[in-house]
Each structure stands twice: as structure tokens, then as C-alpha cells.
N, C-alpha and C positions, 0 to 999 in steps of 0.2 A: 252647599248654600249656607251663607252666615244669617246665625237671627239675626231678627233686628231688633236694636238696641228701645230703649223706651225712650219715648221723650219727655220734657220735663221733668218735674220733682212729684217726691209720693207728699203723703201729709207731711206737718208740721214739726220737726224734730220734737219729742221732748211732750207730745200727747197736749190734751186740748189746756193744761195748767203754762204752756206756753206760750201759750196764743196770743198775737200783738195787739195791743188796745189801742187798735188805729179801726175806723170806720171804713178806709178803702179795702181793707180785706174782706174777702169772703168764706166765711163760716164752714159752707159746703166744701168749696177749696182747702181749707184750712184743715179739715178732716180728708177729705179723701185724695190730695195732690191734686198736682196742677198739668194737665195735659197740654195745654191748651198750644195755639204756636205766637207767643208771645215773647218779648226779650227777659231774659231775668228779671229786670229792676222792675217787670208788673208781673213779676208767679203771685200768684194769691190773691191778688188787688181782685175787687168788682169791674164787671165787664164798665159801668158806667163810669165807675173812679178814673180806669184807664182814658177814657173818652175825654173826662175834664182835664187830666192831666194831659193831653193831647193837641185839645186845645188853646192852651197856654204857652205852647210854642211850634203854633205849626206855622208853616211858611208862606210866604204871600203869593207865590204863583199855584193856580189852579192848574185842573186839567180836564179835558172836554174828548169824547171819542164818539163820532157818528153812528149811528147804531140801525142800521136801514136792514143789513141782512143777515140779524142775529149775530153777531160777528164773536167768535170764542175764545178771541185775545183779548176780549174788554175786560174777563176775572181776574187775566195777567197785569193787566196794567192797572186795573184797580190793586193788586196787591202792590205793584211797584210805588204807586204816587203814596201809599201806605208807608212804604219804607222810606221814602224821599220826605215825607213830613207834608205832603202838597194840601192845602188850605182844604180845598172839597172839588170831588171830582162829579163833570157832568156828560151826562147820557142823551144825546140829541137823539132821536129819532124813536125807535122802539122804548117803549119803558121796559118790556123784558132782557135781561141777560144772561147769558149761563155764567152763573158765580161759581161753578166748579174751580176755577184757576184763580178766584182771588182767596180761597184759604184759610176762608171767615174774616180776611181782613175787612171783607165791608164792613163788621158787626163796629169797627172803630174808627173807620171813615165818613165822611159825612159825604154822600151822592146825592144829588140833585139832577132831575130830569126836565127837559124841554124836549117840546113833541116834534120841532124843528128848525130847523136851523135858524129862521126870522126872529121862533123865541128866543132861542141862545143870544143871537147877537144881542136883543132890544134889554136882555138881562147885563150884559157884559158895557154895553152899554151908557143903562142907568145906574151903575157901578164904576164908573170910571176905570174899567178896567181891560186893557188894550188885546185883543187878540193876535196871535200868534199860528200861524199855519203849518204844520210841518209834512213836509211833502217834497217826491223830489220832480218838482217841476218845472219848466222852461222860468228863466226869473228868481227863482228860489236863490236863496245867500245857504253858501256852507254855514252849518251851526256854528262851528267853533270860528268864523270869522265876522258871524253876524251880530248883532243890538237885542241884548234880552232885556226888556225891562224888568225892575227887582217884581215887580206886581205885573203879572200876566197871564191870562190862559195859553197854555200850552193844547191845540188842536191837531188831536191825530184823527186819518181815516179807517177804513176798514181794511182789511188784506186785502189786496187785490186791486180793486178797483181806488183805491185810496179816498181822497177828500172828494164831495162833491163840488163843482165848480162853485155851487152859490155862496160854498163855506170860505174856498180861496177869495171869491171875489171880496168877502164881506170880513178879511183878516186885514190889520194893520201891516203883518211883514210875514210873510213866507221862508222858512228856512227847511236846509237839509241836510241830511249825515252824508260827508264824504265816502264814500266806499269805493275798494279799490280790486274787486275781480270782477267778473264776467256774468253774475245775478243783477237785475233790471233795478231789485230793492229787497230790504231784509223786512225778515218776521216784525208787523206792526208791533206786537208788546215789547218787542228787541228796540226799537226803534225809539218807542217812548219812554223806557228807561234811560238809554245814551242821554236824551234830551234834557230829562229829570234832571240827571248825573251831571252834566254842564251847566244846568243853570245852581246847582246846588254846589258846585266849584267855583261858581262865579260869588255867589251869593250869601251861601249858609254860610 
């Protein structure tokens, strides 16, 4: 069995007479290394530095995942829209979720919760901001041949049981990932990356 390697960087080359006179860094960090799972260009930064520096170029489609039966792909896909730059991701149903799978990337994502699907929409709404279904159901447009708007929520369901009808009824456009063996549909957080991934081909 191979160890395993460390991640991140230890402290700051060169002991605390090197320390950058920049306010985004952190002191703590700066002495004991940076563990953390972030890209190089924030080792050391404050969690909160990171956050503003984040929002200064995050992208204009959201992302919305129904949350009725605890579902364990919500910490996966909060990590992906993390990686995709997605504006702020929101949590329709349960306010609880198991963050085990986003990796503390919530700690720099901005989530926002609605208790149900009427609020989501009436938020999405008074925002001018068009919803988007992703689902593969009767109707449904292949992603890669459908209409993203640059500003959109992107609406996934749960495993299984997928979107609830009132979430399809209540989307501007229904789309779905082509897939091409003999499974019905793939892993929801599988699912909502692709989608991220294409609008962020189209767009970023």
C-alpha cells in the first residue's frame, strides 16, 4: 500500500520575516500550511478573501437541486457548481443536507434555501431569471441541441425519482443528456456537472 502523499503546502518558505503584507492572507495559515482543498492561487488567502475574490467573477447561471429525500448527491453537486463558478446554488425542499460530498466547498459557495418549489419559482421569478429543468422526460430537448440562456437556473432532481412534476410544470425549457446504453439515467451529481460543463462551453 502507497502512503499517501500530503496535500497542500506546509508554512511559508522563509519563516514568519517573509510573510506577504497583503490582508488576504492568513496568519494561522501562513505559520502552519495550507491544508485545505483549494486551487493554489488561494493557499494562504482568508477563507472570506477567497469568497470576495469569488465573487467578482462568478457566472451568471445558478443551480437549484430538489431536496425532498435527503438526497446524497446535493454535497457532489454543490462541489461541482463550486468548480463551474455557478452564481449560488439553491436547496428546494429540506433545508438539511449531507455536505459530506461537497468538501467544504460550501464554506465558498453561496446556498440559498426555499422550503418549496412555489418559493423557488416566485424567487426565480422576481429575479428575472428563467428556469431550466433537467430531466429526461417525454418533451425534454438534448442538452447539447437545446437554448441555455447566459442567465439561468439550472434544475436538477433527486436520484431516482428525479424532478417533481410541479418543478417540470413550473420550468421555462426542459432539457436532457443524451446517453447511449442500456441504464434508464446516470448518477444525479454526474448529471449536473455535464450540464454545468456545457453551459460553461457555451458561455464562460
Amino acid at each position: 500500500m502507497e502512503p499517501e502523499l500530503p496535500v497542500g503546502v506546509g508554512p511559508w518558505p522563509g519563516g514568519r520575516a517573509q510573510w506577504p503584507d497583503d490582508p488576504r492572507y492568513d496568519p494561522e495559515l501562513l505559520a502552519e500550511g495550507d491544508r485545505r482543498n483549494v486551487v493554489d492561487g488561494y493557499r494562504y488567502w482568508r477563507m472570506e478573501a477567497i469568497v470576495a475574490d469569488l465573487d467578482e467573477h462568478r457566472h451568471a447561471f445558478h443551480v437549484a437541486i430538489e431536496n425532498w429525500q435527503h438526497d446524497m448527491n446535493i454535497g457532489s453537486i454543490v462541489r461541482s457548481a463550486n468548480a463551474f463558478g455557478a452564481a449560488e446554488v439553491h436547496i428546494v425542499g429540506r433545508r438539511r443536507w449531507n455536505r459530506r460530498g461537497a468538501m467544504v466547498t460550501d464554506r465558498y459557495q453561496h446556498v440559498r434555501h426555499h422550503p418549496d418549489v412555489a418559493a423557488f419559482v416566485a424567487w426565480a421569478t422576481d429575479a428575472g431569471i428563467p428556469v431550466v429543468a433537467v430531466d429526461n422526460v417525454p418533451g425534454a430537448v438534448p442538452v447539447d441541441r437545446a437554448e441555455l440562456p447566459e442567465q439561468c437556473v439550472l434544475l436538477f432532481g433527486q436520484e431516482g425519482p428525479g424532478l417533481s412534476a410541479e418543478a417540470v410544470a413550473a420550468a421555462s425549457a426542459v432539457v436532457e443528456i443524451t446517453q447511449y446504453g442500456s441504464t434508464r439515467s446516470i448518477n444525479a451529481s454526474a448529471a449536473a456537472a455535464v450540464v454545468m460543463y456545457e453551459w460553461c462551453r457555451r458561455w464562460a
